[in-house]
N, C-alpha and C positions, 0 to 999 in steps of 0.2 A: 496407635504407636507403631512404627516402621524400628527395625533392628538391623544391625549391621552382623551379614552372616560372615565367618572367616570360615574357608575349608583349607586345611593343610593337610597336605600327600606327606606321607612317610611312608613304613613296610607294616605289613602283617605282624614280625615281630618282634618289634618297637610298639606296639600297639601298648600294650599297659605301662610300661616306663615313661612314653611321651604324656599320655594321660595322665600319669601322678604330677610329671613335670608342669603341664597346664594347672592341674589344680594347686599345687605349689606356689604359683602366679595369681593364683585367683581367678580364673576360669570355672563357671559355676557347674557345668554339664556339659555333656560332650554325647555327639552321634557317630557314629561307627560306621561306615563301609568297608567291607572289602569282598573277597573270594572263597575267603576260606571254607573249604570244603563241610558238610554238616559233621558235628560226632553220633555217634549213635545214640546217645540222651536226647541229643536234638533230633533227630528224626525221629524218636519213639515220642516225642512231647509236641510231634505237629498231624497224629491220628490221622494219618494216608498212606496207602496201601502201596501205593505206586510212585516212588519222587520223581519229580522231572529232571532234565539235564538239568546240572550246575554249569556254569559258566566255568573259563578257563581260567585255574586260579594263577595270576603272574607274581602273588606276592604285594601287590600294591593294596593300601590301605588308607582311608580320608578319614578324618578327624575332624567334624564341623563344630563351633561353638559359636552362641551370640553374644552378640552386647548391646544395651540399647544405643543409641546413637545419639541421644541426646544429651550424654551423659560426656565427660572426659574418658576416654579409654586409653590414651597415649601411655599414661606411667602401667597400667596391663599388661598391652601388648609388649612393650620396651623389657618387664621380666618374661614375660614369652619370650621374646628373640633372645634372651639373655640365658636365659633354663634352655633351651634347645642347643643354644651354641655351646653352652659348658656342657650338655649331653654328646655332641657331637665326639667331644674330646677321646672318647671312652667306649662309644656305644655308635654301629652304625643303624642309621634311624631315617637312611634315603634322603633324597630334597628336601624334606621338611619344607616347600614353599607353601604359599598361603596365597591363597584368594580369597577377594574380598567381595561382596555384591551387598545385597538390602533382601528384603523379605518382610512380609505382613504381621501383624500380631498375633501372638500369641504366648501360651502358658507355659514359659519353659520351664520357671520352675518347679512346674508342678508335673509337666509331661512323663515326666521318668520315672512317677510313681506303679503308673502300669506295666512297668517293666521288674519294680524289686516287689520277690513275693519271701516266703518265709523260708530258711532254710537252715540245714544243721552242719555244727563243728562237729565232728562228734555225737556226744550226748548233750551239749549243748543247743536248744533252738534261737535262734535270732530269727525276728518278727517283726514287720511292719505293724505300725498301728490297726490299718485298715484292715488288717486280715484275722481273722479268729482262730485263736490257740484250738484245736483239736484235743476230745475229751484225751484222748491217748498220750496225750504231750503236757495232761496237768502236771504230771511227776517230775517231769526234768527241768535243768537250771534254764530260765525262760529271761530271753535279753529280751527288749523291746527296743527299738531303734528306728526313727525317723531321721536319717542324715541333713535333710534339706538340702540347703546351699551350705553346707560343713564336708567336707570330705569323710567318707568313712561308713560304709554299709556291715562288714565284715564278710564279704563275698570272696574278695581279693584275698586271694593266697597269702601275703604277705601279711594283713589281718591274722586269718588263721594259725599261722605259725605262731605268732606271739603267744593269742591266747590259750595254745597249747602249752606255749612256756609256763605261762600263769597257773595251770593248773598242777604244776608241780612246786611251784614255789610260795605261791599264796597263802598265809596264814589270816587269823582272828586278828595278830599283831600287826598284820602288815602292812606300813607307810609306802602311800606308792606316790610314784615320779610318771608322770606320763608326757613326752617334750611329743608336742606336733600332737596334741588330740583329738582336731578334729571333732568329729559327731560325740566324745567323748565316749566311745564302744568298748575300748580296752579300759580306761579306769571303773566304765559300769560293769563290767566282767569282773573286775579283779573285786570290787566291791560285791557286787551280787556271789563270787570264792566265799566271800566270810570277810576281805579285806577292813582294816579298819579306818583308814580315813586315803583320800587320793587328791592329789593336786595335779592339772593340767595346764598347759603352757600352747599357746599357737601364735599365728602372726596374724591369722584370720578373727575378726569380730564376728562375724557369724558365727566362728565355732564356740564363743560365750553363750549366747542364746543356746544354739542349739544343745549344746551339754546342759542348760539348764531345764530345756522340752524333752530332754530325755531321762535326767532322772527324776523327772516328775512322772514320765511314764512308766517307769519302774520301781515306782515309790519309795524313792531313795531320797530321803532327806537331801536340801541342797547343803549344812554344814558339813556334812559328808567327802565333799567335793569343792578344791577350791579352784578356781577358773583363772591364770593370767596371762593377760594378753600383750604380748612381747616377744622377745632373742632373748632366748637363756645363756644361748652363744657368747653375746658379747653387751647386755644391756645391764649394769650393775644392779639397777632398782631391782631387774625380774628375780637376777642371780640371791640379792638380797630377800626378795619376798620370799623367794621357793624355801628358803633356808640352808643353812651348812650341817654336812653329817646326819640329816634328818633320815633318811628316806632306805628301805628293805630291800624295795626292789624296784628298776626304772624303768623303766618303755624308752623303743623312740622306734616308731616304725613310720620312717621316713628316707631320702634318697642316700645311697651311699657317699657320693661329695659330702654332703651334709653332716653325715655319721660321724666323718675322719673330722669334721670340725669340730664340733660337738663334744665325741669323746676325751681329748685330755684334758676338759675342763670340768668333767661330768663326774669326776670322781669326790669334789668339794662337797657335794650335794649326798653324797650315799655315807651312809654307817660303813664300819669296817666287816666284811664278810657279806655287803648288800649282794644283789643282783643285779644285771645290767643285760637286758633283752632287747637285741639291739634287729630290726628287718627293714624292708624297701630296699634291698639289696638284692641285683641282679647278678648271678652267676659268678661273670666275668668279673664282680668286682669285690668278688668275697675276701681276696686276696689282702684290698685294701683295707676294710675292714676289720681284719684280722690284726693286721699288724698295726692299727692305730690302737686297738683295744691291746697289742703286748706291748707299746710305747710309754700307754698310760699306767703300765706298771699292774694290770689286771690279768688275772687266770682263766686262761676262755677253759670255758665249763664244758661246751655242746657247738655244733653245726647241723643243722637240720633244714632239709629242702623238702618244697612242694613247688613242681613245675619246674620253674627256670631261676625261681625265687629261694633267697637263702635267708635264716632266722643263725646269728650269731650270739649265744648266750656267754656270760663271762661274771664273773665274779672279784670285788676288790678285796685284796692282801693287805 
């Protein structure tokens, strides 16, 4: 089997916004270049005494992804160019052009496994399957996580935020909302809190499987969890499945455009007093976020950053 490679130029840092914005489109994996200089976790994690010159870092950054080519990729690419040109609006993110070429077979969904190893929130550890919990780490709240082709390792800052959210709000009682799940990592956290039951929403069919290869990893019953696969945005059926007034506390760590749509409809779905943890917001666009959650008539609670990324908490009156 022969793949069709696409590399797209952007900047150093646009690097993780344009990535969520691919995987948003359905883009399974992505490879990285650029300049960027080492940090010093990274030189102490590559055991050499002496590092060579780095090249001159100009800022520029490649984003490669495949597709097979024997498949349709047009409706893809088309929210690719579409997620980029609405990034554009907001976010300076370079050329964004794309080139196209071929390449040989191989494993890409599986290639990026050698790259995710175990790592902690906190007192929290999140863990690949393949890797073995250390006697030292029996005592703490132990995620297991295999993302696959699902978006969502918890590595990403924007990850972290939330689930810090969650550990102050999580109860035995707590109905949760999760919109954009993903690997389903934040409703297995909030359940593995003590949560008592969690519903997920994406637009991706991978991320049904994969939420259900994860809490079998985590031996979380699947009635536990319920999986639907739609727009909570604007598809009645989902809106109807999810339920009205149900839900303690909701997620939605996904892009800011998205959020400001999202939230004035998202208040139908929560009890009076719920929670509303709202990330995938970059910096610049906390602004917007802010004021679509005091539109919908909600009490922002909290603002809390990691890096360039912002975690907007708020609660409805």
């Amino acid at each position: 089997m022969r793949w069709n490679k696409y590399r797209l130029k952007t900047l150093e840092g646009a690097e993780d916004i344009v990535i969520a914005t691919l995987a948003e489109a359905g883009v399974e994996g992505v490879e990285i270049e650029d300049k960027a200089p080492l940090s010093e976790q990274d030189k102490a994690q590559m055991f050499v005494d002496i590092m060579p010159d780095a090249p001159y870092d100009d800022g520029i950054a490649y984003l490669t992804f495949y597709l097979d080519e024997d498949e349709d990729n047009g409706p893809l690419l088309e929210r690719v160019r579409e997620g980029l040109d609405e990034l554009r609006q907001f976010s300076d993110i370079g050329e964004c052009t794309i080139e196209k070429s071929q390449t040989e077979d191989k494993d890409w969904i599986n290639n990026w496994k050698k790259y995710f190893h175990q790592f902690y929130v906190d007192d929290i550890l999140i863990t690949p399957s393949w890797e073995p919990v250390k006697e030292e780490d029996e005592g703490r709240l132990i995620i297991h996580i295999d993302p696959g082709t699902a978006f969502g390792t918890g590595l990403h800052e924007t990850t972290q935020l939330v689930i810090r959210e969650l550990k102050k709000y999580v109860t035995k009682d707590t109905e949760l909302l999760d919109v954009g799940t993903g690997s389903g990592i934040l409703s297995i956290a909030a359940l593995k809190m003590g949560a008592k039951h969690a519903a997920g929403t994406d637009l991706d069919p991978n991320a049904v499987s994969a939420c259900h290869e994860n809490l079998a990893a985590n031996g979380i019953p699947e009635d536990r969890m319920k999986v639907l696969l739609g727009n909570i945005i604007d598809d009645p059926a989902i809106q109807k499945e999810a339920g009205w007034n149900e839900y303690d506390v909701v997620t939605a760590n996904i892009l800011a455009p998205v959020l400001v749509q999202l939230t004035p409809g998202i208040g139908q779905h929560m009890k009076h007093g719920a929670v509303y943890i709202t990330s995938g917001i970059i910096d610049n666009k906390e602004k917007d976020v802010r004021e679509a959650v005091a539109k919908a008539g909600m009490e922002l609670v909290s603002v809390t950053h990691q890096g360039e990324w912002v975690c907007v908490t708020a609660r409805k009156v």
